[in-house]
C-alpha positions as CSV (number, residue, x, y, z in Angstrom):
1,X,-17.5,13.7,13.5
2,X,-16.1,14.5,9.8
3,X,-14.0,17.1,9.1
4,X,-12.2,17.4,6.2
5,X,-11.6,21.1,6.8
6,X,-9.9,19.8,10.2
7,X,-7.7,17.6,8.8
8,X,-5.9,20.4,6.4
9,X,-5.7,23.0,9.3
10,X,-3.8,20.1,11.3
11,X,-1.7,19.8,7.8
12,X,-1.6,23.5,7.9
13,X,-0.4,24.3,11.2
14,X,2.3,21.1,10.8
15,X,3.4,23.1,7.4
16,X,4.1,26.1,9.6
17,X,5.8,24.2,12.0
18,X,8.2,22.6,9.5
19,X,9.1,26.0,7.4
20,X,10.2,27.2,10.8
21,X,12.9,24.7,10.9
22,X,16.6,24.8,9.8
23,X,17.3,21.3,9.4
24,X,14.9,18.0,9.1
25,X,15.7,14.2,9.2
26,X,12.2,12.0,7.6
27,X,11.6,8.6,8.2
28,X,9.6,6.2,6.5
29,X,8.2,3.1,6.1
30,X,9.3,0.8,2.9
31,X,6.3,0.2,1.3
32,X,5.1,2.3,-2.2
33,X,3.3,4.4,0.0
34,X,6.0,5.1,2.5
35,X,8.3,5.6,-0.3
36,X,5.8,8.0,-2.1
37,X,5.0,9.9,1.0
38,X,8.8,9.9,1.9
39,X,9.4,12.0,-2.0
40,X,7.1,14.3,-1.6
41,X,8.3,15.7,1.9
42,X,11.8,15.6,0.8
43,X,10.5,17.4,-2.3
44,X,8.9,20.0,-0.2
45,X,11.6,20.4,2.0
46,X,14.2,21.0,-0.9
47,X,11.6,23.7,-2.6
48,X,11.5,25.4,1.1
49,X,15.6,25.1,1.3
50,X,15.5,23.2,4.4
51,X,18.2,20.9,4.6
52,X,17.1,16.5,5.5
53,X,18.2,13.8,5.4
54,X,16.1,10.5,4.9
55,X,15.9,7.3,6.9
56,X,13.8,4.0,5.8
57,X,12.5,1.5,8.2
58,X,10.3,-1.8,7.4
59,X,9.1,-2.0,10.9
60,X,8.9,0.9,14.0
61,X,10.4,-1.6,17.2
62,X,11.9,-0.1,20.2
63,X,15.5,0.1,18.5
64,X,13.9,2.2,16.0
65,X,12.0,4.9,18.4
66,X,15.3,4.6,20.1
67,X,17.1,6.0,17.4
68,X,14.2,8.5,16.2
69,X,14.5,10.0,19.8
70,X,17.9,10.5,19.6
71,X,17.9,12.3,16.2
72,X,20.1,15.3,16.2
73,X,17.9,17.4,13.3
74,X,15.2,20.2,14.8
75,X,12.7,18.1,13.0
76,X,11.8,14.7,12.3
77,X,8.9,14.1,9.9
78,X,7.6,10.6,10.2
79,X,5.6,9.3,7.3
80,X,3.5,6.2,7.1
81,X,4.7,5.3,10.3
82,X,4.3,6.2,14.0
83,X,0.4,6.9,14.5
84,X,0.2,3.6,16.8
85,X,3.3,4.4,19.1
86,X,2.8,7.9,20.1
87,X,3.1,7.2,23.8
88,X,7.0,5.9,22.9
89,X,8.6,9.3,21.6
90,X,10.3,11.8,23.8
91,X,11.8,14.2,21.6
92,X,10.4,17.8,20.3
93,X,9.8,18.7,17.1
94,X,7.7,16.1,15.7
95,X,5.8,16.0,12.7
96,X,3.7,12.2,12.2
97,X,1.7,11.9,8.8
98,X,0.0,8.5,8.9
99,X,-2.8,7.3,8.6
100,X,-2.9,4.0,10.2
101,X,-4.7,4.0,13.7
102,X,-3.7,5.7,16.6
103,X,-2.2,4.5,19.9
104,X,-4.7,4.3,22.6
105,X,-2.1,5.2,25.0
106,X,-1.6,8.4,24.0
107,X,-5.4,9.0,23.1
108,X,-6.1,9.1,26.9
109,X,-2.7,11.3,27.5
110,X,-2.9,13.4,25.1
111,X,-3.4,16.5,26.8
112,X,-0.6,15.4,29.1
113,X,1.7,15.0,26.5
114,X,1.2,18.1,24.3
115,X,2.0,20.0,27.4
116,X,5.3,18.3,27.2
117,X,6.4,17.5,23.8
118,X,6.1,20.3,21.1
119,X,4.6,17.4,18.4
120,X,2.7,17.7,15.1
121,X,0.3,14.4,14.4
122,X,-1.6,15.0,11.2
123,X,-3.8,11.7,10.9
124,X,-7.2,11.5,9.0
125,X,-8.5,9.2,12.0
126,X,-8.5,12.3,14.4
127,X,-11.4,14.1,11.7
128,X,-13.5,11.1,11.0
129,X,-11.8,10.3,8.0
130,X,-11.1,6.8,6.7
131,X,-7.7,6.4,6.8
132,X,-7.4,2.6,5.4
133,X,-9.8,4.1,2.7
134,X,-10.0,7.5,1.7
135,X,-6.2,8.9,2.1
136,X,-3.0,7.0,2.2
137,X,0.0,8.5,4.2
138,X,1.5,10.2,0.9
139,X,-2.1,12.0,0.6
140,X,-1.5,13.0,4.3
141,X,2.3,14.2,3.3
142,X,0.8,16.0,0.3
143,X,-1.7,17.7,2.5
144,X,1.0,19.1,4.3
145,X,3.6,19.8,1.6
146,X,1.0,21.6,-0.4
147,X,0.0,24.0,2.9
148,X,4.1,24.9,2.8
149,X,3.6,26.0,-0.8
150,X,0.8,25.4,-3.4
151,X,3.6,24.8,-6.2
152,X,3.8,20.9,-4.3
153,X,0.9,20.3,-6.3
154,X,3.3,19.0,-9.0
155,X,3.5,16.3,-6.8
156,X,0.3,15.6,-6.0
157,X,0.1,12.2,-8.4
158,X,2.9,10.8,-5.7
159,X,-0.3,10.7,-3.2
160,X,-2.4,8.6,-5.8
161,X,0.4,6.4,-6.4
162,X,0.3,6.1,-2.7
163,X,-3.1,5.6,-2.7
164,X,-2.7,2.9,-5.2
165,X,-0.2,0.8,-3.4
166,X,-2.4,0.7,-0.4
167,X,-5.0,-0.4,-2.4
168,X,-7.5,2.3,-1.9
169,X,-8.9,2.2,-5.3
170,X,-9.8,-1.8,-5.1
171,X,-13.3,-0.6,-5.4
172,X,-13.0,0.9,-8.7
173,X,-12.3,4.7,-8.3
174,X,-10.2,6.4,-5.0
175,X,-12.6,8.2,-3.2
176,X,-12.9,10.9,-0.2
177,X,-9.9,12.9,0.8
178,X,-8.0,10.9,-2.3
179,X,-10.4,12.1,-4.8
180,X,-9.7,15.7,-4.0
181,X,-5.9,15.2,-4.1
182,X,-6.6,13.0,-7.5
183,X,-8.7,16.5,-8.9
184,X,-5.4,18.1,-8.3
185,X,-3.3,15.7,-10.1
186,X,-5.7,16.2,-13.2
187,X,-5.6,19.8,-13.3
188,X,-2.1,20.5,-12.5
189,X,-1.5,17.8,-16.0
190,X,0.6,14.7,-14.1
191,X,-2.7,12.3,-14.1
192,X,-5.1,11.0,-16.8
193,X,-8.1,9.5,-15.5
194,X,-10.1,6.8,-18.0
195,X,-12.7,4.2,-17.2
196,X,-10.8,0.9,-18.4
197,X,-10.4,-2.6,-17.7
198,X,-8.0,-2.3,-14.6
199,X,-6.3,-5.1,-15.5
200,X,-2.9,-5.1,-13.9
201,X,0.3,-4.2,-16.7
202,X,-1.5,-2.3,-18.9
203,X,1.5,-0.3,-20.0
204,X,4.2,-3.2,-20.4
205,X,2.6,-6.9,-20.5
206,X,2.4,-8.6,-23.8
207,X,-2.0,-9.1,-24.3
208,X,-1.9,-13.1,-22.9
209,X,0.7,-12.2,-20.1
210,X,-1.9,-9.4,-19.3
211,X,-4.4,-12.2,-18.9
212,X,-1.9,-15.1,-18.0
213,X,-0.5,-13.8,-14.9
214,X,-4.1,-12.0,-14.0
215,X,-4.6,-13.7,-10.2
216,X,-6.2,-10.6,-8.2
217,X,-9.1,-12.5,-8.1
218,X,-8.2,-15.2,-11.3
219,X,-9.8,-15.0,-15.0
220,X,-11.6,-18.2,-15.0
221,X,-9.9,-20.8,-17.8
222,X,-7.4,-17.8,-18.9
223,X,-4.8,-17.5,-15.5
224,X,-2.0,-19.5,-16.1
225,X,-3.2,-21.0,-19.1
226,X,-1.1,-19.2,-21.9
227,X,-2.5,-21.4,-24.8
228,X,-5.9,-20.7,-23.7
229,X,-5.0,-16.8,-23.5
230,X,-3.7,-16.7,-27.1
231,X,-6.6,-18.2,-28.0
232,X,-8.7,-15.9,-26.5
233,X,-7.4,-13.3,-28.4
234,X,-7.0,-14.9,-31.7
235,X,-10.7,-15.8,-31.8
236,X,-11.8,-12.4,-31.1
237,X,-9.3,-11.1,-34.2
238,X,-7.2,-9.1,-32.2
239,X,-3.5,-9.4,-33.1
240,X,-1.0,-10.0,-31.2
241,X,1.6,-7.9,-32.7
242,X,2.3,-5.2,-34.9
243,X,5.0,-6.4,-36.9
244,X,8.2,-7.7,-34.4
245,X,6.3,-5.7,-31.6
246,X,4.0,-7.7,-28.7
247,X,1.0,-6.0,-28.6
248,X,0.1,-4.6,-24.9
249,X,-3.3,-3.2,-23.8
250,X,-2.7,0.6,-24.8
251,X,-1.8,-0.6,-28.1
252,X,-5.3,-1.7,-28.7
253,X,-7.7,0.6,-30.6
254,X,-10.5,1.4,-29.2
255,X,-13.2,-0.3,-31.0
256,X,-10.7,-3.9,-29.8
257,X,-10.6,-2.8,-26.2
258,X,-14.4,-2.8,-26.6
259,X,-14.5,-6.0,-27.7
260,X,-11.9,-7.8,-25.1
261,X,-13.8,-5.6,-22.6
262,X,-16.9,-7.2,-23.3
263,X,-15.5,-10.8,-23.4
264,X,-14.1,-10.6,-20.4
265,X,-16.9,-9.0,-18.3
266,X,-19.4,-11.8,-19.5
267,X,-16.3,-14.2,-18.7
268,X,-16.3,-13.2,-15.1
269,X,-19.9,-12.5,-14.4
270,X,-20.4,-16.5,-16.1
271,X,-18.1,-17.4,-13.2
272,X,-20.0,-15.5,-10.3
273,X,-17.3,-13.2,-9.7
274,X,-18.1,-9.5,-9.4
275,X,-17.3,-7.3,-12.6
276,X,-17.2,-4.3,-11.0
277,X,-13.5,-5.8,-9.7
278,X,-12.2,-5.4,-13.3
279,X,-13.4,-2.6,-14.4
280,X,-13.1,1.0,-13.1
281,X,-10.8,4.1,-13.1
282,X,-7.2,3.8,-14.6
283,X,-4.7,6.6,-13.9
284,X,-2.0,7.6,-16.5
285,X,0.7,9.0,-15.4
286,X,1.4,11.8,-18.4
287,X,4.8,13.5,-17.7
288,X,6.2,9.5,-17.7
289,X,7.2,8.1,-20.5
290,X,5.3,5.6,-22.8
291,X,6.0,2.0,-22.6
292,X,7.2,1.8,-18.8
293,X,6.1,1.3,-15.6
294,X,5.8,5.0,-14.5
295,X,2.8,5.5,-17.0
296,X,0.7,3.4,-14.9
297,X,-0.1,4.6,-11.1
298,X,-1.0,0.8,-10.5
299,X,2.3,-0.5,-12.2
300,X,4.4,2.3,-10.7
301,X,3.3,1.5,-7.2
302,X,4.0,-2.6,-7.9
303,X,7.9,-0.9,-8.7
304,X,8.4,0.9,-5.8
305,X,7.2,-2.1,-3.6
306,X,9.8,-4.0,-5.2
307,X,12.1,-1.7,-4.1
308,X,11.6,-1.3,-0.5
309,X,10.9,-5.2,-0.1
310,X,14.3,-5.5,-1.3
311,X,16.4,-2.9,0.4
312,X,16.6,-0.2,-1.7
313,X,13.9,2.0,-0.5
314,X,16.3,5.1,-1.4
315,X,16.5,3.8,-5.1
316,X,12.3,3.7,-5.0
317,X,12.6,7.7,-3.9
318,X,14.5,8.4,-6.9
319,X,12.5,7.4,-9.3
320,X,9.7,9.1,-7.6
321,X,12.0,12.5,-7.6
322,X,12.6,11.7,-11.5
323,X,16.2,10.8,-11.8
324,X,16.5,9.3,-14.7
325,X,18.9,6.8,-14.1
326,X,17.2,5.3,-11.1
327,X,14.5,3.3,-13.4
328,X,16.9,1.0,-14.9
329,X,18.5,-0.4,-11.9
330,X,14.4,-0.7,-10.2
331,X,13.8,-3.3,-12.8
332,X,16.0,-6.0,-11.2
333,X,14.2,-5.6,-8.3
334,X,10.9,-5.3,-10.0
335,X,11.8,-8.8,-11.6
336,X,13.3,-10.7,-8.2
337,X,10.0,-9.9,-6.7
338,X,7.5,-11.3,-9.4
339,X,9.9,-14.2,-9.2
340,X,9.5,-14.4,-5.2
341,X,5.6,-13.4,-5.0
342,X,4.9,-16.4,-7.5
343,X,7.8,-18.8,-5.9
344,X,6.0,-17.8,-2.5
345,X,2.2,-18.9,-3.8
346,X,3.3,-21.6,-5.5
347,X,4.9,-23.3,-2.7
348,X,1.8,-22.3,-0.3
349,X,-0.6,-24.4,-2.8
350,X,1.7,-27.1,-3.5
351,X,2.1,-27.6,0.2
352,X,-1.5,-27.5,1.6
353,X,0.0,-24.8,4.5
354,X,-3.3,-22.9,4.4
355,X,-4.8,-24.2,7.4
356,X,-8.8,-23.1,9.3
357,X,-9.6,-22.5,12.5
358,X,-13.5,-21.6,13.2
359,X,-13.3,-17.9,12.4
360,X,-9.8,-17.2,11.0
361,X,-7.7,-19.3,7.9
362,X,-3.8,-19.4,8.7
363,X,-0.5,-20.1,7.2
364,X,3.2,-20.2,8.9
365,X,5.7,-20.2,5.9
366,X,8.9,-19.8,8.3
367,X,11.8,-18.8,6.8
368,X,11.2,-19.7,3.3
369,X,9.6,-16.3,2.5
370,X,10.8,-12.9,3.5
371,X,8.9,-11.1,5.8
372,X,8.4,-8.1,3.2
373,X,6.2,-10.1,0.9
374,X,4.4,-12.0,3.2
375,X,1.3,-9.3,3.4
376,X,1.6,-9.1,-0.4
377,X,1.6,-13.0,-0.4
378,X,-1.3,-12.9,1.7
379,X,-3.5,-10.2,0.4
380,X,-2.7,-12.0,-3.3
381,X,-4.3,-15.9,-1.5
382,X,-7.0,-13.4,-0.3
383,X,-8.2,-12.7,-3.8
384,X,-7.5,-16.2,-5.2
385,X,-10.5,-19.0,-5.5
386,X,-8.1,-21.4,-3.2
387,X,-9.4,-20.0,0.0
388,X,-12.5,-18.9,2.0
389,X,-13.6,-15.8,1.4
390,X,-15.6,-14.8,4.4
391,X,-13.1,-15.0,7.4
392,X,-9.7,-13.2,7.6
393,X,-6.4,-14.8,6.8
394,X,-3.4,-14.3,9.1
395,X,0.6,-15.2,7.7
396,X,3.4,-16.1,9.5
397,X,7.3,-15.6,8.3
398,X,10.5,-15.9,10.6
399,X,12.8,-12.5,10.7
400,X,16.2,-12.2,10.6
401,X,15.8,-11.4,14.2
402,X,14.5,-14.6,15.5
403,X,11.0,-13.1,15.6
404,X,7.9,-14.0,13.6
405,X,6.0,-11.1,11.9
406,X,2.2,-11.3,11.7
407,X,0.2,-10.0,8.7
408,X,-3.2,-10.3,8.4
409,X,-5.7,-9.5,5.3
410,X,-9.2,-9.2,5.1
411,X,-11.8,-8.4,2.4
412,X,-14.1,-5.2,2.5
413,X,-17.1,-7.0,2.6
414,X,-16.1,-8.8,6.2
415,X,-15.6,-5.1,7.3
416,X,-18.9,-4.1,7.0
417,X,-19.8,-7.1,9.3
418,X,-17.4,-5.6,11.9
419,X,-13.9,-6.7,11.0
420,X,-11.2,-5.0,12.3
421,X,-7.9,-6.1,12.0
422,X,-5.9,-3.4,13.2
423,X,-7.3,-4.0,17.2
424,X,-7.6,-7.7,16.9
425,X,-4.1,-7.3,15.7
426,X,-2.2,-5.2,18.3
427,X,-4.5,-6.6,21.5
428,X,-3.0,-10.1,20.5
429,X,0.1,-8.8,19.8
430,X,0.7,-7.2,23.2
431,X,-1.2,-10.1,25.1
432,X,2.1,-12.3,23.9
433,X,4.9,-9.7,24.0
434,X,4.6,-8.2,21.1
435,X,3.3,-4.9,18.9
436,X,1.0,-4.3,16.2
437,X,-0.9,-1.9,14.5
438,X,-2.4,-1.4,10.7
439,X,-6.1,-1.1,9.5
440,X,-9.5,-2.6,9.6
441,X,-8.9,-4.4,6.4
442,X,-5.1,-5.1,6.9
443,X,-3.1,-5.4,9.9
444,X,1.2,-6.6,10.9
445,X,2.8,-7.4,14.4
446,X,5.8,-8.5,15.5
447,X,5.5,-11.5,17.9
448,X,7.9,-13.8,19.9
449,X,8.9,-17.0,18.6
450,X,6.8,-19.9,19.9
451,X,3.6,-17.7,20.5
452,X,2.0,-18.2,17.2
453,X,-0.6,-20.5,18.7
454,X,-1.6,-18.2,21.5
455,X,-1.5,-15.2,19.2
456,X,-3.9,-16.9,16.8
457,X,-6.2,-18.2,19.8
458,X,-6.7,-14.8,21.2
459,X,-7.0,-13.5,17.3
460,X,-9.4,-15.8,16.8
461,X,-12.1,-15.4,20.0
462,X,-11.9,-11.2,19.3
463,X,-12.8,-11.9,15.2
464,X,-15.1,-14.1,16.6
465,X,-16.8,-11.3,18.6
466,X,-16.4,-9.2,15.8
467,X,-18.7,-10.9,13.1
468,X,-21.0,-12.7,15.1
């Protein structure tokens, strides 16, 4: 059953238990929501004068939980991470926002292991709540940082940022619990909410970057064509520069926009693609300045991926706690991983590795890209015309610790037919010594070397079951 209501009191009595504390360590995952979420309960810890310190990790395995079960603070807040390995922590003093799904094993222990273990799990698939959907794991932190004082709300725009990374807006708006969070963000003056093209660098690309590098899905005769996208403009009369200045898409007045708008939409509908993908909500980000990154939630989120897929999670919290100095150094990141996504999809096409099996597409690209882009890499084939759009694709990349992680996309539309990643995903993953976890939509593992084949057999006959 539904309950919103529930999932604030569980916020609520995890607020308490965290005010109650004299010291805190957080941990969280690398990824723009994970390093959103991460901000906002350091932010709310500072406010409260509880003293933390902050831990990033790309991946929970068992030398992780290791160390989180040894941590020496009174609490550990966990954020965007943990929800599927309940059953693996022995400490007290707990507090897990996530909202990715939950370990079974504890499900049917639970009593058992409350009586036990004094622990706080604040996750929106205990209330009925959509958590690949409707709230990301920074709207879960927020829930709970605004409980331990209502002046967090300033940092309510964090969640949708979140939100945004996580791609919970992909059908044109954020919706459910992010849409209450979002109402905050608007009244407390950090968001601006217009219907727009939701094209992605708004705020920074010049007009035919904006529609050059436009692949999520691609702008039929314009992606990758930069001629053909200075054309484009130049026959609808829209400059493209104001004296020595490149024109971006804020630059535009309004009666232009209109115009490009229209273009475009009739462009894509020509092609059989759905316009509803392009146009939708846009969220400014007003306290940030004009011309950058911040000002976008979409192009903010992009900036703190870049950070945690490179290392620098910590630098990515920085910018998300305003230090001014922080943005700068992001950019090199920012640029090293445009440069890797596009290196990565150009050498999938250019090598055929795509491959199909009845009810799944596949690709194992070794060690030639990192692990930390792989889901990006995937999710970014996903929305390409290259590739079938009705079945799941699963990617394969080598780690650093002789391991293969698994990450697997799917599109909304197979979900409604019964996809679920998340369990085909960790049932696999365990079958061939591995873990997993995620969402319905998109799903990781960690897997031993040499079991891809198996892994993908076994993926393969529970999707199978799962859209018939």
């Amino acid at each position: 059953m539904r309950s919103e209501e529930g999932l604030i009191k569980a916020a609520s009595l995890a607020a308490s238990h965290i005010q109650s504390a004299d010291s805190a360590h957080i941990v969280a995952h690398i990824d723009a929501d994970g390093i959103s979420a991460a901000a906002i309960a350091s932010a709310a810890l500072a406010r409260h004068g509880v003293e933390h310190r902050v831990t990033f990790f790309k991946k929970l395995d068992e030398a992780a939980i290791m160390q989180i079960n040894r941590l020496e603070e009174e609490i550990v807040w966990i954020v965007d991470l943990g929800s599927g390995y309940l059953s693996r922590f022995h400490r007290d003093g707990l507090v897990i926002c996530d909202h990715h799904s939950i370990d079974c094993d504890w499900l049917q222990g639970q009593t058992h292991l409350h009586s036990f273990h004094n622990m706080y799990h604040v996750n929106p698939h205990e209330y009925g709540v959509d958590g690949s959907e409707e709230i990301s794991a920074a709207g879960v932190t927020y829930l709970v940082a605004k409980e331990m004082d209502p002046a967090n709300i300033e940092w309510a725009h964090l969640a949708i940022i979140g939100a945004a990374g996580d791609f919970q807006d992909t059908n044109g708006s954020v919706r459910g619990m992010n849409r209450r969070i979002l109402t905050d963000a608007v009244v407390e003056g950090s968001i601006m909410v217009e219907n727009d093209l939701r094209l992605f660098g708004r705020m920074t690309r010049p007009l035919p970057q904006l529609l050059q590098y436009c692949n999520d899905p691609p702008l039929p005769g314009l992606t990758g064509n930069s001629p053909a996208c200075v054309r484009f403009f130049e026959d609808l009369g829209v400059p493209l520069r104001d004296g020595n200045h490149r024109r971006t898409w804020v630059d535009l007045r309004e009666e232009e926009r209109q115009r490009v708008s229209e273009a475009l939409l009739n462009l894509i509908r020509r092609s059989g693609n759905d316009a509803e993908t392009f146009y939708g909500e846009v969220y400014t980000l007003l306290k940030e300045r004009e011309g950058t990154e911040l000002r976008d939630a979409k192009e903010y989120a992009t900036l703190l991926n870049s950070c945690g897929r490179y290392d620098d999670a910590e630098l990515g919290m920085k910018i998300c706690l305003r230090d001014p100095k922080a943005l700068e150094d992001a950019k090199k990141n920012r640029n090293e991983h445009r440069r890797n996504l596009s290196q990565a999809i150009s050498l999938i096409k250019e090598r055929g590795l795509v491959k199909e099996r009845g009810w799944i597409q596949f690709f194992h690209s070794g060690g030639e890209i990192k692990e930390t882009i792989v889901g990006i890499v995937a999710g970014m084939l996903l929305g390409s015309d290259d590739i079938r759009k009705d079945i799941p694709l699963i990617a394969f990349a080598d780690t650093d610790e002789g391991e293969v992680k698994v990450s697997a996309r799917g599109h909304r539309g197979m979900v409604s037919r019964g996809l679920n990643l998340s369990k085909a995903v960790t049932i696999a993953a365990e079958l061939v010594g591995g873990y997993g976890g995620g969402h319905d939509i998109a799903a990781g593992a960690t897997i031993p070397a040499g079991t891809e084949e198996r892994f993908l057999d076994i993926v393969e006959d529970i999707i199978e079951a799962q859209l018939v």
